[in-house]
N, C-alpha and C positions, 0 to 999 in steps of 0.2 A: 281225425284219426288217419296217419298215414298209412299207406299199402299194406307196407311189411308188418305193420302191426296187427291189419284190419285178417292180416292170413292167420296169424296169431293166434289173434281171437275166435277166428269158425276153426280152428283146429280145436282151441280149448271146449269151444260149443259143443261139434262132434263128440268130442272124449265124455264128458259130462252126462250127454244124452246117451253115448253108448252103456257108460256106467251108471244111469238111470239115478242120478244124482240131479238132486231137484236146484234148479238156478235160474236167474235173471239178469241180464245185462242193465245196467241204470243207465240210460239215456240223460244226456247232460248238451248246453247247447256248444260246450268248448269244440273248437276243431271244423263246426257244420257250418255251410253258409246258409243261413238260415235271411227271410226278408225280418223287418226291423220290426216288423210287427207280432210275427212269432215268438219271434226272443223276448220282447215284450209278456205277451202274453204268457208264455212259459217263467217271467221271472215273477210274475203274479202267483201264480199254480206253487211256486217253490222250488221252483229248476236252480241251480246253483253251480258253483265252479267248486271244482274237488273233489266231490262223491265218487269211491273207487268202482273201476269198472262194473264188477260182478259181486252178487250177492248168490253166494252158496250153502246150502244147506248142508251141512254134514252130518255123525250122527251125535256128535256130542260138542261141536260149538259150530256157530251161524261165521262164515268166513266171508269175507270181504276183501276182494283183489282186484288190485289195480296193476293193469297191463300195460307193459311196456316192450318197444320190439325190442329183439337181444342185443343190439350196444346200442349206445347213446338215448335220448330220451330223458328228457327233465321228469325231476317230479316237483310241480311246482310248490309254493308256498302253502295254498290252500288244500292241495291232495295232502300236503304232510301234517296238517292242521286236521284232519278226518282220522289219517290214521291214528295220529299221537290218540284224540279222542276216542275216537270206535276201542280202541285196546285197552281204554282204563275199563270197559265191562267185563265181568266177567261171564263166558263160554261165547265172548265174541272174539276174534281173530281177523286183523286187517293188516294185509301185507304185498307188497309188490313183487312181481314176477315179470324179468325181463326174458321175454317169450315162453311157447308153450310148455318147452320143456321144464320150466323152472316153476312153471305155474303147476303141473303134475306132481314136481316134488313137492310140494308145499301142500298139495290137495290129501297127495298119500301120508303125508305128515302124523297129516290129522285125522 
């Protein structure tokens, strides 16, 4: 995760906790420099590429956002593989947000 993103995201963290909105960040090994053995071991466990960022609790669907800073930013193959999927449930909601503010709209959405 680069910088501009990593700011991103503890703004969105902040906001969440200020609004006592229950959430998690999903740890994934993309982006880390992790030794070969960890990643290893994490792809045992079920660590994967694509799982979006954040897993939020709302009051009437579980939301699932993947962060991205405000321009540019792939969403690769696999992230778009999660969302297509996560969204055929119904009162789940998986959607991207290029920075925080875009991640608020979406949050006050719903």
């Amino acid at each position: 995760m680069i910088q501009h993103e990593q700011i991103e995201c503890k703004t969105l963290a902040d906001y969440l906790r200020l609004k006592k909105i229950r959430f998690s960040h999903i740890s994934s090994e993309s982006g880390m420099k992790l030794h070969w053995g960890v990643i290893r071991k994490r792809k045992k466990l079920g660590y994967g590429a694509g799982i979006p960022d954040y897993i939020i609790c709302l009051p009437k669907i579980l939301l699932f956002l993947e962060m991205k800073k405000k321009s540019g930013g792939i969403i690769s193959e696999e992230q778009q593989e999660w969302l297509k999927k996560l969204n055929k449930y119904i009162n789940i909601k998986a959607e991207v947000a290029r920075g925080f503010d875009e991640a608020k709209k979406i949050i006050n959405k719903y």
